[in-house]
C-alpha positions in Angstrom: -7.3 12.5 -25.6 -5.0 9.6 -27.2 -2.6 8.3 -25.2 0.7 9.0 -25.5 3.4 6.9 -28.3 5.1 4.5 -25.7 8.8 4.9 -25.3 10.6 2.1 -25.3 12.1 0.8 -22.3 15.9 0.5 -21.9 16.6 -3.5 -21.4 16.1 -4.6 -18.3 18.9 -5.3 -15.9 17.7 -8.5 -14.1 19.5 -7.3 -11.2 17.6 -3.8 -10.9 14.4 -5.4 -11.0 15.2 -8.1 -8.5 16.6 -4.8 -5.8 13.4 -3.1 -6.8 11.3 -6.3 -5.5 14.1 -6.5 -2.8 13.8 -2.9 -1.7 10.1 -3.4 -1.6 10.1 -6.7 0.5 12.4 -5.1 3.0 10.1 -2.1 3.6 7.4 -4.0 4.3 9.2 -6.7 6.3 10.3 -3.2 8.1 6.7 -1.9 8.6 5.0 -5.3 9.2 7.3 -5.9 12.2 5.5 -3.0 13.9 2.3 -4.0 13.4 1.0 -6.6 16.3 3.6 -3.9 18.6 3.0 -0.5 18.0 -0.7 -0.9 19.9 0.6 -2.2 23.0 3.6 0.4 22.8 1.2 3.0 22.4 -1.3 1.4 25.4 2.3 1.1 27.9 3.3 4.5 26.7 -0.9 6.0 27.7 -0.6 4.5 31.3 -2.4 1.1 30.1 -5.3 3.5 29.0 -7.0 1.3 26.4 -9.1 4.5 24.9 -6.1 6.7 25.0 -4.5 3.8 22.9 -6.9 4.1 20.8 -7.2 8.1 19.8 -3.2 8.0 19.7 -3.4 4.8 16.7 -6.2 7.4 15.3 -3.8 10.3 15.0 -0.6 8.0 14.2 -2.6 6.6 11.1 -3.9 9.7 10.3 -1.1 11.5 10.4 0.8 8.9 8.7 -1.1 9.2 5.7 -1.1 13.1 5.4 2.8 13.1 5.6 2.2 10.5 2.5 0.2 13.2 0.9 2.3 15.8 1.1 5.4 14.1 -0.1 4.6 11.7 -2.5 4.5 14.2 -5.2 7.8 15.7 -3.9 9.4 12.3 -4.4 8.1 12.1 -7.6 9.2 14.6 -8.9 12.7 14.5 -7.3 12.9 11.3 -9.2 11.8 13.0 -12.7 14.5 15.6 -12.0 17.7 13.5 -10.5 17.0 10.2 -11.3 15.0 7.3 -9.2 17.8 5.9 -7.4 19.2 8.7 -5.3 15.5 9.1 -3.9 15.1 5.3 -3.8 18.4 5.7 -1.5 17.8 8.5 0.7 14.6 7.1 1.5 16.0 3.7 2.7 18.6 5.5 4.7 15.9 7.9 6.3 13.5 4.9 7.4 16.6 3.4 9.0 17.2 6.6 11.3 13.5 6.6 11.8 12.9 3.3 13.2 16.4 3.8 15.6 14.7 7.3 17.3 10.9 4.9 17.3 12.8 2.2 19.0 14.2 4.8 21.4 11.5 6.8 22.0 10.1 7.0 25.4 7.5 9.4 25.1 4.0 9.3 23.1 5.0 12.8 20.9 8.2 12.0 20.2 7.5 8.6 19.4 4.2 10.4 16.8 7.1 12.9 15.7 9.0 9.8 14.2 5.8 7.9 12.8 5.2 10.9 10.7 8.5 11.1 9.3 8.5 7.4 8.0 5.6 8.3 6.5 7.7 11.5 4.8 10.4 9.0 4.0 8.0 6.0 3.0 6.9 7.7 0.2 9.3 6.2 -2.3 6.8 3.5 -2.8 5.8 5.5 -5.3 9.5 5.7 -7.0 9.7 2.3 -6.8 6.3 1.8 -8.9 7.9 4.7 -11.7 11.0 2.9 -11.2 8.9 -0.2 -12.9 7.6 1.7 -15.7 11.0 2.8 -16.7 12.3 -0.6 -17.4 9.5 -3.0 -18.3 7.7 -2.7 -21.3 3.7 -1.4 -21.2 2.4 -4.8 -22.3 4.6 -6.3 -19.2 4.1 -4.0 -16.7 0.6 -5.6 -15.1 3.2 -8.6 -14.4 5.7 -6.5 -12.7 3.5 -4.7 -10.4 2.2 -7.3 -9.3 5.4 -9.4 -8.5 6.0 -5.5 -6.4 2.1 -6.5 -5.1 3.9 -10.2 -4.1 6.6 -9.1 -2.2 4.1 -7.0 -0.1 2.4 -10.2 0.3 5.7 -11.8 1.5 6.4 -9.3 4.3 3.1 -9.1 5.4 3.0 -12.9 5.6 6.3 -13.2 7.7 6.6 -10.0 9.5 3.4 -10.1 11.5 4.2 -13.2 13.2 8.1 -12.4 13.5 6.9 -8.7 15.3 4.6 -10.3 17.8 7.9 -13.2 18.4 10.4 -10.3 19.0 7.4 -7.7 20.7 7.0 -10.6 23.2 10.9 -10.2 24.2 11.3 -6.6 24.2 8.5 -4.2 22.6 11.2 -2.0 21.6 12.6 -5.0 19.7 11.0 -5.0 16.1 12.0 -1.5 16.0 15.8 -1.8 16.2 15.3 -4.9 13.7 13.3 -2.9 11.2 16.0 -0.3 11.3 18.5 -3.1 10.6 17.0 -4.2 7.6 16.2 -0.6 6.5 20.3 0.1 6.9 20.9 -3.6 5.2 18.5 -2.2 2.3 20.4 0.7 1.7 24.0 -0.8 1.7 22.4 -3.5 -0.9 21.3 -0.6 -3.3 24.0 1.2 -2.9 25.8 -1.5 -4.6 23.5 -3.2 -7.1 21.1 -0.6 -8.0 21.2 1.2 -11.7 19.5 4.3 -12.7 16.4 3.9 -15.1 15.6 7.1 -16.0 18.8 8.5 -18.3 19.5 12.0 -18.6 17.6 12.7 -21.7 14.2 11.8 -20.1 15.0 13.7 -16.9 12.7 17.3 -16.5 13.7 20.3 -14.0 12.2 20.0 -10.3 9.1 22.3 -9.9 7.4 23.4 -6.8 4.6 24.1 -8.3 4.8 20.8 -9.8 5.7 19.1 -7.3 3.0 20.3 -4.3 0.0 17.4 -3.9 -2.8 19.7 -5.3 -0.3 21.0 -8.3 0.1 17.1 -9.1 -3.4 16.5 -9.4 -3.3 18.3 -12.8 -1.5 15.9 -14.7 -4.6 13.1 -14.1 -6.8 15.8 -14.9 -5.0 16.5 -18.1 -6.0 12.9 -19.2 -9.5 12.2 -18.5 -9.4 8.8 -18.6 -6.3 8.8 -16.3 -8.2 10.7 -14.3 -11.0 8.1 -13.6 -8.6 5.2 -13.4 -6.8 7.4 -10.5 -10.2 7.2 -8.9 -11.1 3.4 -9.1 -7.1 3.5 -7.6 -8.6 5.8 -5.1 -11.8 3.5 -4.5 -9.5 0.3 -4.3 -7.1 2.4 -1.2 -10.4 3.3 0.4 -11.4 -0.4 0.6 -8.5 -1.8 1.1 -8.3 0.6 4.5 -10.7 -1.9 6.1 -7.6 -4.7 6.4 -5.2 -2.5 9.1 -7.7 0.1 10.6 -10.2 -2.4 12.0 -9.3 -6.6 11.2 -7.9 -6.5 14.0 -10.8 -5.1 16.8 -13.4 -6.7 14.3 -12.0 -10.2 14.4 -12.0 -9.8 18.6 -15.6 -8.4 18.4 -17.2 -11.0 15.5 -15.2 -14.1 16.2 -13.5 -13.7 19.5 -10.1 -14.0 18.0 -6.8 -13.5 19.8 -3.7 -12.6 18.8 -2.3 -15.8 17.4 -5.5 -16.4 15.5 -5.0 -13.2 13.6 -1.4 -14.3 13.5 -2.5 -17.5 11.0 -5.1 -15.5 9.6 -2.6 -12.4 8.5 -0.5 -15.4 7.2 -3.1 -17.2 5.1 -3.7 -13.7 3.5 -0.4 -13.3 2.5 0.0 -16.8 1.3 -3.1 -16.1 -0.8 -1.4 -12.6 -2.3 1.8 -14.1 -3.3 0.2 -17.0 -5.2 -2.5 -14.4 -6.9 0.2 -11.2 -7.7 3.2 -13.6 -8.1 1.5 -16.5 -10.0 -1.7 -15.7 -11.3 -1.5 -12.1 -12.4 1.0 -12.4 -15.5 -1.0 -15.2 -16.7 -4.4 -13.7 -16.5 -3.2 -10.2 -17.6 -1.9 -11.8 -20.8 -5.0 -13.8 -21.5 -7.7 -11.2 -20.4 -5.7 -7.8 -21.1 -5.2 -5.2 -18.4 -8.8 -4.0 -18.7 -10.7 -7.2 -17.9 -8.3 -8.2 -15.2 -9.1 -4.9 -13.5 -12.6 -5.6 -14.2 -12.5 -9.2 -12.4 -10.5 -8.3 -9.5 -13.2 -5.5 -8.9 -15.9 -8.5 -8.8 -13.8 -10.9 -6.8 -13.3 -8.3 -4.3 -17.2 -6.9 -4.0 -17.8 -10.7 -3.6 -15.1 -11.7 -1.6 -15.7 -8.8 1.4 -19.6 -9.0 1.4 -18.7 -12.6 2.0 -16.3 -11.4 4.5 -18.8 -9.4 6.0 -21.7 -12.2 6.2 -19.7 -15.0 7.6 -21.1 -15.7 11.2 -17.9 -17.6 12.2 -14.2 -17.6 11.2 -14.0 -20.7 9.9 -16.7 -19.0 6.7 -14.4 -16.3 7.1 -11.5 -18.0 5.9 -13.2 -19.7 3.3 -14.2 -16.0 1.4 -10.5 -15.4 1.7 -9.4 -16.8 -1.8 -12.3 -15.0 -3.3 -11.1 -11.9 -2.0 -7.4 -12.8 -2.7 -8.4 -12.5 -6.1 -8.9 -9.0 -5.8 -5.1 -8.6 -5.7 -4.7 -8.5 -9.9 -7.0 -5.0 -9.9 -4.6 -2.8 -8.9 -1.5 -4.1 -10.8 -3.8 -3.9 -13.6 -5.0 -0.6 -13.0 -1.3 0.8 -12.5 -0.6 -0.9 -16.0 -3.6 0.9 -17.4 -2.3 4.4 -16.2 1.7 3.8 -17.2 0.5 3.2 -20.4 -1.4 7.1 -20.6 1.7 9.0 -19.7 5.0 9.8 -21.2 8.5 8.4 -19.8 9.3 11.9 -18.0 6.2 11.8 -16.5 6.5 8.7 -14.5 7.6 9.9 -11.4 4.7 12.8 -11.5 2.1 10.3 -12.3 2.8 7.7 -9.2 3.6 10.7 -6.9 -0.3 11.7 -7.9 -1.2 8.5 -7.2 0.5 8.8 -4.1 -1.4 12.0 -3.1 -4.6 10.3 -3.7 -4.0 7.2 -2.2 -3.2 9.2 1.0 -6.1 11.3 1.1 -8.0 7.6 1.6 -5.6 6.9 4.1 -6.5 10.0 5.7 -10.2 9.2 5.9 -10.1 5.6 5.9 -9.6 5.4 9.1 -12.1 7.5 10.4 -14.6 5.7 8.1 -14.2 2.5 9.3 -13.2 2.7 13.1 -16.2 4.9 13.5 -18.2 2.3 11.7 -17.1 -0.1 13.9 -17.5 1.6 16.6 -21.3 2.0 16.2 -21.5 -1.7 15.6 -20.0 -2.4 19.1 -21.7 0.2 20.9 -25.2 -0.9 19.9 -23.9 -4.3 20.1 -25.0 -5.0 16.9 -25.0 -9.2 15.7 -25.2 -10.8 12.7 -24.6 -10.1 9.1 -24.6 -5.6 9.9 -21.7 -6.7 12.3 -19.7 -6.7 9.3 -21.1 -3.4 8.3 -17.0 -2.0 8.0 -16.8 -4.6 5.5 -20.7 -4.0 3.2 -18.2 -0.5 3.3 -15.3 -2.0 1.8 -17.9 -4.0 -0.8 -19.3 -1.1 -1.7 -16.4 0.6 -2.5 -14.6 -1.9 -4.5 -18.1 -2.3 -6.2 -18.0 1.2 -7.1 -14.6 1.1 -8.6 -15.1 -1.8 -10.4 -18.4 0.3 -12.4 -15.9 3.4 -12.5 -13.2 0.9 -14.4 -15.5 -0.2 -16.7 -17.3 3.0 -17.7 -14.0 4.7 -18.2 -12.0 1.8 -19.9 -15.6 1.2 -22.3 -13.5 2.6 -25.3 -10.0 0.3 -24.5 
C-alpha cells in the first residue's frame, strides 16, 4: 500500500517544541527520582523481606505496563479528537496527584493502587511523540525524536543520582519532589504550550477505536507499518533488560553497589544525549531513516553481546558506546512510521505504538528476571552469566533483520 501524500506541517513554534522537550525531561526527571528508592520502599514497606520485595517490583512493573496498554490508545485518540494539549495537560496534572498519594502512602496496595495510575496517566508519552509529527516536517522528524530520546537521556542521567541523594534523607523524599516538578510542568504548559493539531485535522473519539486491540488495526491496515511496529516492539523488549535486571545483574557479575551503578546510570545517559542529541540529525540526514535504523539495530546486537561477555566492569563500560549507538534506531523507526500515516491519524498511530510497547513491558519483566534468576540459582559464571543480555542481543538482532526485510523496497 503507498503511503500516504504527507501534509504539511504548520510552522513550528520554537517555543512548543522546546515545552514538548521540556515536558518530556520533566517526566522523566519525575520517574528517574524513584528509581534507586522505590526498592527499598517496597523492602521497608514487606517487613525487610528481600523476596517479598521482590514479587511486589514484579507486580508494580507488571502492572505498570498493562495500565500503559490499556490507555495509551485512549490518549491517543483523545488527542485526535480534542487536540494534544489538553491531554498533554491533564496528564501532567494527574502524575502530580499521583506522586503526592505515592509519597504518602503507608501501605504496600495503596502504594501499587497509585503506581498503576501513573502508568494510566503516563501514557501521554505517546502524545508527546504525535505531538512531534504535527509540527516537524517527515524528512525532520528522525532529528526531533531523537532530541525527545535526549531529554530521556538527561533525566535519566541526573535523576538517578539526585533519588538515591534525597532517598538517603527521607525515602519518602523523591516522591514529594517528583510531584513538584510534575505540578511545575503543568503550570509551564499551561502558559507556553500551543495546539498542533487544528480543528480541521481533528476526528470524533471512538471506543471502538480507541480500545488497545481496536488500535492495532490501523498498523495492520499498512503492512509495512505493521512490521516496523514490530522491530518497535523488538527494540522495547530489549531495551527491558536496562531497568528489570541492571541492577541485580551488576551486584551478581561485578559486585557493584549502589554508587557504582550510580556512575554507571550516569555514563549511559551521557552517552544517549551525545548520540540522540548530537549524532542522530547528522547521521539520519546522511544515511536516511532506513539505514540509520539499520545501524542502530547492529550497534546494539553488538553492543549487548559485548555487554553480556565482559568478565569485569571495567569491559563493561567500554561496550557502552557501542551500545549507546543503538539510541538512533528508534527515532528512526518512529520517523519511518510518521511518514505511513495521515495527520489525523497521529495520535492513533503512537497510541498503537503505545499498546505494543506495553505488551513488552508486560513480559519483559518476566523474561528477564526469570532469566536471571536461573543464572544465580545455578550459580552460573562466565560469558552465560550475561544470558539476560545474549536475550536483549537476540532481540535487537531480530529487529534489526525485521527492519531490513520490511524497509527492502524504501
Amino acid at each position: 500500500m503507498d503511503a500516504p501524500t504527507p501534509v504539511a506541517a504548520p510552522p513550528v513554534r520554537r517555543a512548543a517544541l522546546a515545552f514538548i522537550f521540556v515536558t518530556i525531561l520533566v517526566d522523566v526527571l519525575a520517574f528517574g527520582l524513584i528509581i534507586p528508592v522505590l526498592p527499598q520502599l517496597l523492602k521497608k514497606l514487606s517487613g525487610g523481606v528481600l523476596a517479598d520485595a521482590t514479587v511486589w517490583h514484579g507486580l508494580f512493573a507488571t502492572g505498570f505496563m498493562v495500565m500503559q496498554f490499556f490507555f495509551s490508545p485512549i490518549q491517543g485518540a483523545l488527542s485526535d479528537r480534542f487536540g494534544r494539549r489538553p491531554v498533554i495537560l491533564v496528564s501532567n496534572a494527574g502524575l502530580a496527584l499521583d506522586f503526592v498519594i505515592m509519597a504518602m502512602a503507608n501501605t504496600l496496595p495503596l502504594l501499587f493502587i497509585a503506581r498503576l495510575v501513573s502508568g494510566a496517566t503516563s501514557a501521554s508519552f505517546s502524545t508527546a511523540n504525535a505531538y512531534i509529527a504535527d509540527v516537524t516536517p517527515p524528512e525532520k522528524r528522525a532529528a526531533a525524536f531523537g532530541r525527545l530520546g535526549m531529554a530521556f537521556g538527561i533525566g535519566f542521567t541526573v535523576a538517578p543520582v539526585m533519588g538515591a541523594w534525597l532517598g538517603a534523607v527521607d525515602l519518602h523524599l523523591p516522591f514529594w519532589v517528583a510531584a513538584g516538578l510534575c505540578a511545575a510542568n503543568f503550570c509551564y504548559g499551561w502558559f507556553v504550550l500551543p495546539e498542533s493539531l487544528p480543528p480541521e485535522r481533528r476526528v470524533p473519539f471512538e471506543w471502538r477505536r480507541a480500545n488497545p486491540l481496536a488500535s492495532l488495526k490501523l498498523l495492520r491496515a499498512h503492512p509495512e507499518l505493521f512490521g516496523l511496529a514490530g522491530v518497535s516492539f523488538l527494540m522495547a523488549m530489549a531495551h527491558l533488560v536496562y531497568p528489570t535486571t541492571f541492577v541485580l545483574y551488576a551486584d551478581y557479575r561485578f559486585g557493584w553497589g549502589l554508587e557504582m551503578v550510580g556512575w554507571t546510570l550516569l555514563l549511559v545517559g551521557l552517552l544517549t544525549i551525545i548520540v540522540q542529541g548530537g549524532l542522530i540529525g547528522r547521521i539520519s540526514r546522511t544515511f536516511g531513516d532506513r539505514r540509520t535504523l539499520l545501524l542502530g539495530a547492529t550497534a546494539g546486537g553488538i553492543g549487548f553481546a559485548g555487554y553480556a561477555l565482559a568478565p569485569t566492569g571495567y569491559w563493561f563500560w567500554a561496550a557502552m558506546p557501542i551500545a549507546a549507538l543503538w539510541a538512533i534506531a528508534g527515532p528512526a523507526a518512529q520517523s519511518l512510521m510518521t511518514s505511513r500515516v495521515s495527520a489525523s491519524e497521529q495520535g492513533r498511530l503512537q497510541g498503537a505504538i503505545g499498546s505494543l510497547n506495553s505488551i513488552a513491558g508486560i513480559l519483559g519483566p518476566t523474561l528477564y528476571t526469570q532469566t536471571l534468576a536461573a543464572v544465580a540459582l545455578n550459580e552460573v559464571r562466565g560469558p552465560l552469566a550475561g544470558a539476560t543480555f545474549w536475550v536483549a542481543a537476540a532481540l535487537v538482532s531480530l529487529g534489526g533483520l525485521l527492519a531490513w526485510r520490511i524497509t527492502t523496497r524504501d
